[in-house]
C-alpha positions as CSV (number, residue, x, y, z in Angstrom):
1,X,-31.8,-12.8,0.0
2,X,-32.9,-9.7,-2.0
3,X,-31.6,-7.9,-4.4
4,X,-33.6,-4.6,-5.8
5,X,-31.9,-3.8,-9.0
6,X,-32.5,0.2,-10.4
7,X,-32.5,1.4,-14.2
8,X,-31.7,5.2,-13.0
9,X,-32.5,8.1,-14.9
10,X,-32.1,11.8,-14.8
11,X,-34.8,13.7,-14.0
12,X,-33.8,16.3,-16.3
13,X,-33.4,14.5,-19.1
14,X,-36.8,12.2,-18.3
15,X,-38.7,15.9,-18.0
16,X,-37.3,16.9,-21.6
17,X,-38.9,13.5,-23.3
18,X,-42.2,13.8,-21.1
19,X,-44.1,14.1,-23.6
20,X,-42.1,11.5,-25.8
21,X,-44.6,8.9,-27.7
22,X,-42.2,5.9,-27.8
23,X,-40.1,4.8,-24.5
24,X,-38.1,1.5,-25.0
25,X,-37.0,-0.1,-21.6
26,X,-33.5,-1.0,-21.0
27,X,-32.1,-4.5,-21.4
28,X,-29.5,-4.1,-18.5
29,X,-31.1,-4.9,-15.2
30,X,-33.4,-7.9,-16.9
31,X,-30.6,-9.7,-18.5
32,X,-28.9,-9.0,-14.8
33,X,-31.8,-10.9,-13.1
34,X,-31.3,-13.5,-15.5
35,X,-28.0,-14.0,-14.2
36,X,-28.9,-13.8,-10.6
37,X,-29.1,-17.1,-9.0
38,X,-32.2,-18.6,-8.4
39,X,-31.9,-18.5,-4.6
40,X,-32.2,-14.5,-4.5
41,X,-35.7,-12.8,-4.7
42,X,-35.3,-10.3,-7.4
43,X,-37.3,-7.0,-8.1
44,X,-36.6,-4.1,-10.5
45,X,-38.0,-0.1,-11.5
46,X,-37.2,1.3,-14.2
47,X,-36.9,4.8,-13.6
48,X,-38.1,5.3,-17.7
49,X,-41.8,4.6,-16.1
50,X,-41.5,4.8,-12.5
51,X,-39.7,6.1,-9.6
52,X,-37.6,4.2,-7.4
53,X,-38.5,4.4,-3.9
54,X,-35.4,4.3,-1.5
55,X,-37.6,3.2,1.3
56,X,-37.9,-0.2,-0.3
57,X,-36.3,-2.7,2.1
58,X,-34.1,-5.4,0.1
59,X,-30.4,-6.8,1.1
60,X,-29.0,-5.7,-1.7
61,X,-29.6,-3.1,-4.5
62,X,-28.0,-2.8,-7.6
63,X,-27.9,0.2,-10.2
64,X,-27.0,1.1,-13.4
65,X,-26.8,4.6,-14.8
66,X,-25.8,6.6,-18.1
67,X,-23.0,9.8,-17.0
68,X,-25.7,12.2,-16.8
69,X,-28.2,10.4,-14.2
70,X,-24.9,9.7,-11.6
71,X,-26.0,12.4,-9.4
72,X,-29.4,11.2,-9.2
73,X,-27.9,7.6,-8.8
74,X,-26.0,9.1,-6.0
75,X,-28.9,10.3,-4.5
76,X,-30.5,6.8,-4.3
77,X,-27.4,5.1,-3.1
78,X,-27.0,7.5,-0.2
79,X,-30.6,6.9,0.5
80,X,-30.5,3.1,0.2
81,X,-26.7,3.3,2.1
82,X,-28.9,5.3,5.2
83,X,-31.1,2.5,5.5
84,X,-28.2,-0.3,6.3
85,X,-28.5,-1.4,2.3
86,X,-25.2,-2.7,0.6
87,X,-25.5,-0.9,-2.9
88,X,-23.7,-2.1,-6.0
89,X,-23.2,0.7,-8.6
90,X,-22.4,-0.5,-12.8
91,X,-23.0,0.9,-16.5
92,X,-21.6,3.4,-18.4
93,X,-20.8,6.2,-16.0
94,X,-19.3,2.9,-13.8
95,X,-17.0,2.0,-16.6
96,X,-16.1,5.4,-16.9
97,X,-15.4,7.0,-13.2
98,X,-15.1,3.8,-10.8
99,X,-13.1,5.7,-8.3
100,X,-15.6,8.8,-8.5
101,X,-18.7,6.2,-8.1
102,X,-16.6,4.4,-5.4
103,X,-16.9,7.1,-3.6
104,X,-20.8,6.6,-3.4
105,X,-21.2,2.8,-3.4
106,X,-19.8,-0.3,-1.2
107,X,-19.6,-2.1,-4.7
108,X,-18.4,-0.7,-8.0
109,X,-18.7,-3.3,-11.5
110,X,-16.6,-1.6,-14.1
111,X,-17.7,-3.0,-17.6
112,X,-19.8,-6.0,-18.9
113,X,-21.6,-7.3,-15.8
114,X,-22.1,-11.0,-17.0
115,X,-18.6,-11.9,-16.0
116,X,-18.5,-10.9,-12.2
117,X,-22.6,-10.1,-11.3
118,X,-22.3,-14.2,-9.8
119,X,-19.1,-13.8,-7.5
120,X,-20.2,-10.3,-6.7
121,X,-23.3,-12.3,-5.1
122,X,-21.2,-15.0,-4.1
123,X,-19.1,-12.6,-2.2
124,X,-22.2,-10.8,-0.3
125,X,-23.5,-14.3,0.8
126,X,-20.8,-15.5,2.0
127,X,-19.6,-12.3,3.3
128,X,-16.3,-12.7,2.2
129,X,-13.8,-10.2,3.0
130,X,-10.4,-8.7,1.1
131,X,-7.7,-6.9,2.3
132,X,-6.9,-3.0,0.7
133,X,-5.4,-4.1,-2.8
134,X,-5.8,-5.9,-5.9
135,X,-7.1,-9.7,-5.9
136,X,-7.4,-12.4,-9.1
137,X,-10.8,-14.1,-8.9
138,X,-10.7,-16.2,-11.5
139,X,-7.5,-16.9,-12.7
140,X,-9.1,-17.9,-16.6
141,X,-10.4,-14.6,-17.3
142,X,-8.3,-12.5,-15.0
143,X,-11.5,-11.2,-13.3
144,X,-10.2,-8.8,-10.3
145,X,-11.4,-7.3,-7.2
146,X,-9.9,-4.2,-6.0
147,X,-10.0,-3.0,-2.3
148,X,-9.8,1.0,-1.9
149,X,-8.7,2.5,1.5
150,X,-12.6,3.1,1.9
151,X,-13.6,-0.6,2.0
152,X,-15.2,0.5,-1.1
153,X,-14.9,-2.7,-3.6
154,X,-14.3,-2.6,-7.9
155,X,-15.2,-5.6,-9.6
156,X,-13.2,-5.8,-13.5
157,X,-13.2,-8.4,-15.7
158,X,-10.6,-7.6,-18.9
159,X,-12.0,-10.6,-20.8
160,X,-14.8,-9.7,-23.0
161,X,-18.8,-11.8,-21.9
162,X,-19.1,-14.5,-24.6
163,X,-22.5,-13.5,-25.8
164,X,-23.3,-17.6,-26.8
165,X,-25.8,-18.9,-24.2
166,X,-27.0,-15.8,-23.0
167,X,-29.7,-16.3,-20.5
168,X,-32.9,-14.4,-21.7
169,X,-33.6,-11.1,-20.0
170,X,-36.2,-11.2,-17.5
171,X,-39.1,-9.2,-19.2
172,X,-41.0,-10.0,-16.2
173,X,-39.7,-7.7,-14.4
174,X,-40.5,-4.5,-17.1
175,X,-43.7,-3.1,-16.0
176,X,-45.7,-0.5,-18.3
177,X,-46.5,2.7,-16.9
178,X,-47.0,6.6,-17.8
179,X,-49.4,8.2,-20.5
180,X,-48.0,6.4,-23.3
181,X,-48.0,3.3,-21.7
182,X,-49.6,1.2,-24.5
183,X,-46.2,2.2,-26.8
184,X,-43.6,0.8,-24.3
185,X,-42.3,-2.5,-25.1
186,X,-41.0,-5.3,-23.2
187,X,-39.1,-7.0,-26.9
188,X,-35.8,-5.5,-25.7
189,X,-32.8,-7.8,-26.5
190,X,-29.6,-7.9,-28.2
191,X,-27.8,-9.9,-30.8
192,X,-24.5,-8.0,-31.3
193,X,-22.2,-6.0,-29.1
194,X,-19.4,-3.5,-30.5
195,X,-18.8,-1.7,-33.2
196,X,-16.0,-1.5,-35.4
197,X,-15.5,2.6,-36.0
198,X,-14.0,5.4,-33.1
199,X,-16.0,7.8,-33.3
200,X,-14.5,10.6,-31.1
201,X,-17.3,11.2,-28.5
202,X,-18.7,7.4,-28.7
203,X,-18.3,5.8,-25.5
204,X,-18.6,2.3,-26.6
205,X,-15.0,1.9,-27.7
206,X,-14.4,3.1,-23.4
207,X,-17.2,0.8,-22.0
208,X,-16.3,-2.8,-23.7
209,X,-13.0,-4.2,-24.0
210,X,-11.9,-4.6,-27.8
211,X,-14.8,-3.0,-28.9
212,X,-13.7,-3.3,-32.2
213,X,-13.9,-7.1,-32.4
214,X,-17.3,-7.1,-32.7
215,X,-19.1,-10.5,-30.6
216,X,-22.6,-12.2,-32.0
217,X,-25.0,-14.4,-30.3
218,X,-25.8,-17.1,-31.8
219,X,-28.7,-16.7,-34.8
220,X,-30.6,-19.5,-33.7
221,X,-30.4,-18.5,-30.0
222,X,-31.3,-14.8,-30.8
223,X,-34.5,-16.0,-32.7
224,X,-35.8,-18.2,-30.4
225,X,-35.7,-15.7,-28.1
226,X,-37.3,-13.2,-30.2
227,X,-39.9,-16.0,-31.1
228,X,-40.7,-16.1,-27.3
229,X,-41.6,-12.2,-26.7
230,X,-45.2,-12.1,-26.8
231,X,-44.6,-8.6,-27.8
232,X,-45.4,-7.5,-31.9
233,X,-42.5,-5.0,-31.7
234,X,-39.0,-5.5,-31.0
235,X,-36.1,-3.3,-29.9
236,X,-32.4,-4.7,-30.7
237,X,-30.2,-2.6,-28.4
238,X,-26.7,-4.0,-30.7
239,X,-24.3,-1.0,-31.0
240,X,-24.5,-1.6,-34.5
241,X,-26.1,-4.7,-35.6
242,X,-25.1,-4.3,-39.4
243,X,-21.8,-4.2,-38.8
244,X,-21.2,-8.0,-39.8
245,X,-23.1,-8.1,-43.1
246,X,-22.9,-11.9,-43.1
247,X,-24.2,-12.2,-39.8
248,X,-27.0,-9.3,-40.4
249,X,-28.2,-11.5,-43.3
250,X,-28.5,-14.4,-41.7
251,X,-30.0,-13.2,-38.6
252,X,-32.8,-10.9,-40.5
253,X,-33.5,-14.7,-42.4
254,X,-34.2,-16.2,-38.7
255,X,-36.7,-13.5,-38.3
256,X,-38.4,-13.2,-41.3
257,X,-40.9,-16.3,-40.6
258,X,-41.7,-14.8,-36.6
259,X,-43.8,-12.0,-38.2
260,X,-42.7,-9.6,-35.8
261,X,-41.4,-5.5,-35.9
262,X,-38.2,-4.6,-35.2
263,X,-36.1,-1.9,-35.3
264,X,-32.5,-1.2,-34.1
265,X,-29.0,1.4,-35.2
266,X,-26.5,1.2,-37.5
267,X,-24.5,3.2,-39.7
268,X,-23.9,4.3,-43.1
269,X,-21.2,1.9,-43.7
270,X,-23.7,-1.0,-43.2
271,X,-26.6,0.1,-45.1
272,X,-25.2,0.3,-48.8
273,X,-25.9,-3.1,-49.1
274,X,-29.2,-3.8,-51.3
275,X,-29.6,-7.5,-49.6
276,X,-29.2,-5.8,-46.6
277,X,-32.0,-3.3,-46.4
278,X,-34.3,-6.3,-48.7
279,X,-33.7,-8.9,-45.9
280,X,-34.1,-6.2,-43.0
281,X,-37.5,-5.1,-44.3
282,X,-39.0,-8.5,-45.3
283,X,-37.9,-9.5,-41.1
284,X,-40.1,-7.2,-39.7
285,X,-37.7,-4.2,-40.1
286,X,-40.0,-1.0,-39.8
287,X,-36.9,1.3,-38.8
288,X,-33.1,2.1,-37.9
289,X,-31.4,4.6,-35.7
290,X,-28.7,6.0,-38.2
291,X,-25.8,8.4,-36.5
292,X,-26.0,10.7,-39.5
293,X,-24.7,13.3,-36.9
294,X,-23.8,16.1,-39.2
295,X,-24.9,17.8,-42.7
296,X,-20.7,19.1,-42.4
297,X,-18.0,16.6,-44.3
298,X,-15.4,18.5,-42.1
299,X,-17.4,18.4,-38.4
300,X,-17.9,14.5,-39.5
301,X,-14.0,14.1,-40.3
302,X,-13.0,16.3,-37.0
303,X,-14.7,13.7,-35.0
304,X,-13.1,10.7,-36.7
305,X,-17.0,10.0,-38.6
306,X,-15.4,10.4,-42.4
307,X,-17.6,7.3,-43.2
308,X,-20.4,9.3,-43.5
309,X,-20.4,10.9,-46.6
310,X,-23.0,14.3,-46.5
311,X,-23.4,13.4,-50.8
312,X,-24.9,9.8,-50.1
313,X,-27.5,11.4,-47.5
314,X,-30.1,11.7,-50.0
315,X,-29.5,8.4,-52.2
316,X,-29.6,6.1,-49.2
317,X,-33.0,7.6,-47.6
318,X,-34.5,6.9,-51.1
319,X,-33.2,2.9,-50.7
320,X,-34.2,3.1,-47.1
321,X,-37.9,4.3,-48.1
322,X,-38.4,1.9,-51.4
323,X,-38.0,-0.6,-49.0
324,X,-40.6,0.7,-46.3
325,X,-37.8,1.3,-43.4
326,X,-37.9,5.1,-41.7
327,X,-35.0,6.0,-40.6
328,X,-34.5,7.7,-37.3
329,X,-31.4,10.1,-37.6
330,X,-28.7,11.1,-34.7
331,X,-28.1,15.0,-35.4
332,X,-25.3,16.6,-33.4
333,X,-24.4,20.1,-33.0
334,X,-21.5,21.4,-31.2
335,X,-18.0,19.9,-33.4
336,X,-14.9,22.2,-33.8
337,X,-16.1,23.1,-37.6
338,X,-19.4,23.7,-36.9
339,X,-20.4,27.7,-37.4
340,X,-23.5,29.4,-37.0
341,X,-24.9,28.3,-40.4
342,X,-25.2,25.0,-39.4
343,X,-28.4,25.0,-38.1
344,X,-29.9,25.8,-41.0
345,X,-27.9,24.1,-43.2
346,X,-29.2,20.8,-41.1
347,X,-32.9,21.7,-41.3
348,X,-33.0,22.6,-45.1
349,X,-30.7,19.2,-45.8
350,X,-33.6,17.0,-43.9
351,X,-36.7,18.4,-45.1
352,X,-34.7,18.2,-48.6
353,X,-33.8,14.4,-48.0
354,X,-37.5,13.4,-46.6
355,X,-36.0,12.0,-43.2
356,X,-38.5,10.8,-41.1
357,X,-37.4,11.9,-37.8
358,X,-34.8,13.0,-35.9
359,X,-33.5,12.8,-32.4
360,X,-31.2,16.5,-32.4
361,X,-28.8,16.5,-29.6
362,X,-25.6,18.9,-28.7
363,X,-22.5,16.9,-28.5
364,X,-22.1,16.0,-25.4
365,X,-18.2,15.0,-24.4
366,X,-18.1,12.1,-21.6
367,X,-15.3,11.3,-19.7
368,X,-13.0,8.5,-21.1
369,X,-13.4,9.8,-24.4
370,X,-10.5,11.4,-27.1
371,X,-13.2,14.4,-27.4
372,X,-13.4,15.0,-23.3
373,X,-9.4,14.7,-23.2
374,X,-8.9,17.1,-25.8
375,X,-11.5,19.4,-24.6
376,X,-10.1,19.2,-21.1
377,X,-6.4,20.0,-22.0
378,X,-7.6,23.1,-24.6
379,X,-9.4,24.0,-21.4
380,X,-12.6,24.2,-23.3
381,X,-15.1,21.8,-20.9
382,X,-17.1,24.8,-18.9
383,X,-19.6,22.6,-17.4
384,X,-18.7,19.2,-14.8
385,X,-22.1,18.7,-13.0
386,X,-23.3,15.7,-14.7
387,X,-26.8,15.8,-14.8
388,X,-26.2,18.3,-17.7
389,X,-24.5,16.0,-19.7
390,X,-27.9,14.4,-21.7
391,X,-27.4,16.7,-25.2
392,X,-30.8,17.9,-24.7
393,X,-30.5,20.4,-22.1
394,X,-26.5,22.3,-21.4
395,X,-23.9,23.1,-23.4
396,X,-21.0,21.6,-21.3
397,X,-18.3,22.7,-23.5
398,X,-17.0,25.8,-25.6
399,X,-17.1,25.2,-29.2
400,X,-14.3,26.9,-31.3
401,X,-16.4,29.0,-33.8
402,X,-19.6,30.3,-31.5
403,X,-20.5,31.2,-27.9
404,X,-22.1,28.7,-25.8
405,X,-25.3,30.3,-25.6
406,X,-25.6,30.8,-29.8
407,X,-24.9,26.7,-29.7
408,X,-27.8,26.6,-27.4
409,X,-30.0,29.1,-29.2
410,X,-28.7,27.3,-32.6
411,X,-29.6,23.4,-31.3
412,X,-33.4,24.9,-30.2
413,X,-34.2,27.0,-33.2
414,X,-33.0,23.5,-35.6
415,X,-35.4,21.1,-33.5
416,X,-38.5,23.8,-33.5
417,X,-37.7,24.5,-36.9
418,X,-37.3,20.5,-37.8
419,X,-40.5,19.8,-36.3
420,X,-42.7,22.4,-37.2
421,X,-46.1,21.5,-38.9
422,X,-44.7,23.1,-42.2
423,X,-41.5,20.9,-41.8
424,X,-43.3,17.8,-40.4
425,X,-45.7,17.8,-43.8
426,X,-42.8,18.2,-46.0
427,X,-40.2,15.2,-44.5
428,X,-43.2,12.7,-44.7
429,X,-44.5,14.3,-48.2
430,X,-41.3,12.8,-49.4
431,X,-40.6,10.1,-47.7
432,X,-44.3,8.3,-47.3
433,X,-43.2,5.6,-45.0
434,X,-44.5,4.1,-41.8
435,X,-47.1,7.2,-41.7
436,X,-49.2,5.4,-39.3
437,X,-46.3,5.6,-36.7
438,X,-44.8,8.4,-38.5
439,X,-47.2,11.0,-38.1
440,X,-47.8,10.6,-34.4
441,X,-44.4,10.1,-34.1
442,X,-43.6,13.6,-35.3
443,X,-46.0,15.2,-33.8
444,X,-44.9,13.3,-29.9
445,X,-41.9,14.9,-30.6
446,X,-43.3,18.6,-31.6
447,X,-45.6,18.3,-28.3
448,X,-42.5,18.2,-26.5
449,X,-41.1,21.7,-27.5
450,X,-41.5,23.6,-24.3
451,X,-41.9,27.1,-23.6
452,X,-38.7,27.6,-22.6
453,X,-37.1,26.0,-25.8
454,X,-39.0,27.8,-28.1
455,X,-38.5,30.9,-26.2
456,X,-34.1,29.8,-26.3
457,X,-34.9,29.1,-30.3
458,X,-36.0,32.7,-30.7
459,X,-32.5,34.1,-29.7
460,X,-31.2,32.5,-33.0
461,X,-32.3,35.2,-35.4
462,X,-29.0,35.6,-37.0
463,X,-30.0,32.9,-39.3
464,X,-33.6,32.8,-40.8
465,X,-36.1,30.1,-40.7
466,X,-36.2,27.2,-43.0
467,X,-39.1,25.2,-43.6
């Protein structure tokens, strides 16, 4: 049998990183083939560098997708569904709205995959049938099937996958493709899952059971692995892999003697650690996503992020650039305490700092989290399509302290004003690190600004321009 498995992404959130000079495939669907017994032929597109074609005939097709690339996902399914395909629908917005997805999809896998993926196969095979209601398949971890009145089927597994003996993800199956082709990677893999904080808007406390226990491969399997990807640079998709010190340590040890490039997220709470950031650069470490978020104490306490401390910004780039690691900042606008100064507040703190890039979002509440419920009851969600809930391109919410359309205006003018020539010269003045990747890094992402942002940016003249 054949299975066609589908990395799905939105088309408007894939038109506002076009021009984007680093793309990193997901990890999902080829650690999913991994686990796919060997007796089903198994093919994959991700939609990051190509489109999916629902004309492809396969017995079986499986996709993932992030809330804002449902729609789109729905799209395919119906497609795939009009041809006589059986579709199987997971990931986040899975996790998050099984019976809305259910709706669109014979199968539905809420949660980690790796603990149901084999009887959901089993089940097609075999052609096994259930009655409308709730069924235990596996009486050890309490994995569940549940029937709906629509024959539609939910796969749950409340037992978090053990992450020891992980089967390695099936890089075959990522293909290159798109201008920038020669800056994907195929070195995606993971050595963590979790993380320990609750954030308000973070989905990852929805999408794994007991997020906050935090589960590790085992060091020696994760380098082996990492030994094996014929690939210089390396992507660890971990939630937050220096959550566990101990474990960071010892893991960035393993790597050291591979001579490879990594990079990977984290948070503030991790990184205070001198060992840490010595040991991360000396394996390969060139830089870390850090959810920075805000350049406001109170919009980072509203939203349960008090571990960031605004005062330390500054200090810890300097730590983060003696040791030659960049650091790639989350920025969010859009919290209850934000006001209208905050977008210059943000730009002046980061060219101030030296940050080295910066991946500026709006805040973006998704279903199943304590920001969406309390949004929902204040009546303060304006937006429910979906495909407008990326942070790049809709405000989907009404903040408490501007309009909408000033959080939109606000959000544009920052990232034109962030990456500006002026503002691009001054971060990397400061900071000095990576340039090689740096510079054309910066420059990817001042490319990208479009017409139409700059001409959104323009309406923010309440404020003026810092650089």
């Amino acid at each position: 049998m054949h299975v066609h498995l589908i990395t799905a992404e939105d088309p408007l959130t894939l038109q506002a990183r076009d021009r984007e000079l680093i793309r990193f495939p997901q990890l999902t669907m080829p650690l999913l083939a991994a686990l796919t017994p060997g007796s089903w032929t198994v093919t994959h597109t991700d939609e990051i560098t190509h489109t999916a074609d629902p004309g492809q005939r396969c017995d079986l097709v499986g996709i993932t997708a992030a809330t804002p690339g449902a729609p789109h996902a729905y799209e395919l399914a119906d497609a795939f569904r009009a041809n006589g395909v059986t579709v199987a629908m997971g990931g986040p917005h899975a996790t998050l709205m099984p019976l809305e997805v259910a709706e669109f999809a014979d199968i539905v896998v809420v949660g980690e995959a790796e603990t149901v993926w084999p009887r959901v196969l089993h089940d097609i095979e075999r052609e096994t049938r259930y009655t409308v209601g709730r069924h235990t398949i596996d009486e050890g971890t309490g994995a569940n099937v549940e029937v709906l009145p629509n024959g539609a089927r939910i796969y749950r597994c409340p037992q978090p996958a053990s992450l020891a003996g992980l089967p390695w993800a099936r890089r075959d199956l990522i293909r290159h493709g798109g201008w920038n082709k020669r800056w994907a990677t195929s070195g995606a893999i993971i050595a963590t899952r979790g993380c320990p904080h609750r954030c308000d808007y973070c989905t990852i406390p929805v999408l794994y059971p007991d997020a906050r226990q935090m589960r590790f491969r085992p060091v020696e399997e994760v380098a082996a692995e990492v030994a094996a990807i014929p690939d210089k640079g390396i992507v660890f998709w971990d939630d937050n892999i220096g959550a566990n010190p101990r474990y960071a340590k010892a893991l960035f040890r393993a790597l050291a003697p591979l001579n490879k490039w990594w990079t990977s997220q984290t948070t503030m709470a991790s990184v205070r650690d001198d060992e840490f950031l010595r040991l991360a650069a000396e394996s390969g470490c060139k830089a870390l996503f850090l959810g920075l978020e805000s350049v406001s104490q109170e919009s980072l306490a509203g939203a349960d992020k008090a571990h960031n401390r605004v005062s330390e910004y500054q200090q810890l780039l300097k730590r983060f650039h003696v040791h030659g690691i960049a650091v790639q900042a989350g920025i969010m606008f859009g919290f209850d305490n934000d006001t209208k100064d905050i977008f210059a507040r943000t730009v002046d703190v980061m060219g101030e700092i030296g940050l080295d890039n910066a991946t500026i979002s709006l805040m973006v509440p998704y279903p199943g989290t304590p920001a969406y419920t309390r949004l929902q009851a204040e009546g303060r969600i304006v937006d429910r399509d979906w495909r407008h809930y990326n942070g790049k391109t809709h405000v989907v919410h009404r903040p408490l302290l501007m309009s909408p359309d000033e959080l939109l205006a606000g959000y544009e003018w920052a990232k034109t004003q962030f990456y500006g020539p002026r503002h691009i010269v001054k971060r990397l003045l400061k900071s000095r690190t990576g340039l090689w990747w740096n510079i054309p890094r910066n420059v990817g992402y001042m490319r990208g600004l479009t017409g139409e942002v700059r001409s959104r940016a323009a309406m923010h003249q309440s404020v003026p321009a810092a650089q």
